[in-house]
C-alpha positions as CSV (number, residue, x, y, z in Angstrom):
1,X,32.4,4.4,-27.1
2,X,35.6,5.1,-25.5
3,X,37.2,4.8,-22.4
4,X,35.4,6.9,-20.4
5,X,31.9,6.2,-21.8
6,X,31.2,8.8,-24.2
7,X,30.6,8.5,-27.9
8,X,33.3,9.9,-29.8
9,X,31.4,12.7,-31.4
10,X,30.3,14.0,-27.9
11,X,33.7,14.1,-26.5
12,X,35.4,15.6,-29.5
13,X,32.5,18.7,-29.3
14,X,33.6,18.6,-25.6
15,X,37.3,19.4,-26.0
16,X,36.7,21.5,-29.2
17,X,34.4,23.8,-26.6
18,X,37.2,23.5,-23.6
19,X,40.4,24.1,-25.8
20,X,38.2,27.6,-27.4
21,X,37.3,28.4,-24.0
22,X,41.1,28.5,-22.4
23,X,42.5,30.0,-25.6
24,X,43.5,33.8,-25.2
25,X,40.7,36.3,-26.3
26,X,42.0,37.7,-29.6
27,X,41.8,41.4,-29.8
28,X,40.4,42.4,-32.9
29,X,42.3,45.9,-34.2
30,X,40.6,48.9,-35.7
31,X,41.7,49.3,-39.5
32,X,42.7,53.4,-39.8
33,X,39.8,53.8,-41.8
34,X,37.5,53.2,-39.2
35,X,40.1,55.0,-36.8
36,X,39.8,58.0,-39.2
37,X,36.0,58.2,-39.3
38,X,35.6,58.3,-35.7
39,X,38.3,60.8,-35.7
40,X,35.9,62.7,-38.3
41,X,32.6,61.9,-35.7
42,X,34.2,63.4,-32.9
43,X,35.4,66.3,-34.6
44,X,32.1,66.9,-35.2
45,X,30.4,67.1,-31.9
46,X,33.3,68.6,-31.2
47,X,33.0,71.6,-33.5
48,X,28.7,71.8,-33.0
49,X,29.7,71.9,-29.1
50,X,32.0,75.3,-29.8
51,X,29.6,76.3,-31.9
52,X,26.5,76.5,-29.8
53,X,28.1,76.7,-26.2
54,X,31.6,78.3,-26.6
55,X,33.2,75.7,-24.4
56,X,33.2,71.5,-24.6
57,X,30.8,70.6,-22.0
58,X,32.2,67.2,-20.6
59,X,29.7,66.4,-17.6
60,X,26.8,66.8,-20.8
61,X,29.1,64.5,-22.4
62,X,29.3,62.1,-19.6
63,X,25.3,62.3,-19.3
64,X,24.8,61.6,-22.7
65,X,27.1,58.1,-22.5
66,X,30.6,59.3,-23.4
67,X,33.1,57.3,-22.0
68,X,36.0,59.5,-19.9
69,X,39.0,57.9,-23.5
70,X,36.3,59.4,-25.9
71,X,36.1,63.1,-23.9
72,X,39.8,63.0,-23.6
73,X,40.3,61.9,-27.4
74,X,37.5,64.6,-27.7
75,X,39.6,66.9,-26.2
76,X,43.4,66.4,-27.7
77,X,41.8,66.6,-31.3
């Protein structure tokens, strides 16, 4: 036991689980490959869309999940 009454394995799970929990959330970054085949995906819908309605429909977009970054990366491709 130590000094405050806990056995050491308990209170080194405790401050491995409060030193994980105050470090920074690490953003994980998106390799240009992947970048690239979403690219590819949205060019895609993109093209089908033109090709069966003559214009980009963004509220059927928004209706069908898109979020708002995805219509305007939709739209600048």
């Amino acid at each position: 036991m130590n000094k405050f009454g806990l056995h050491s394995q308990i209170s080194m799970h405790y401050v491995r689980l409060v030193s994980t929990a105050l470090e920074p959330a690490k953003k994980s970054k998106l390799s240009k490959v992947s970048v690239e085949a979403g690219d590819r995906l949205l060019k895609a819908v993109k093209e089908k869309m033109l090709k069966e309605h003559g214009r980009i429909d963004e509220a059927d977009l928004r209706r069908r999940g898109y979020s708002e970054a995805t219509i305007e990366r939709l739209n600048s491709l």
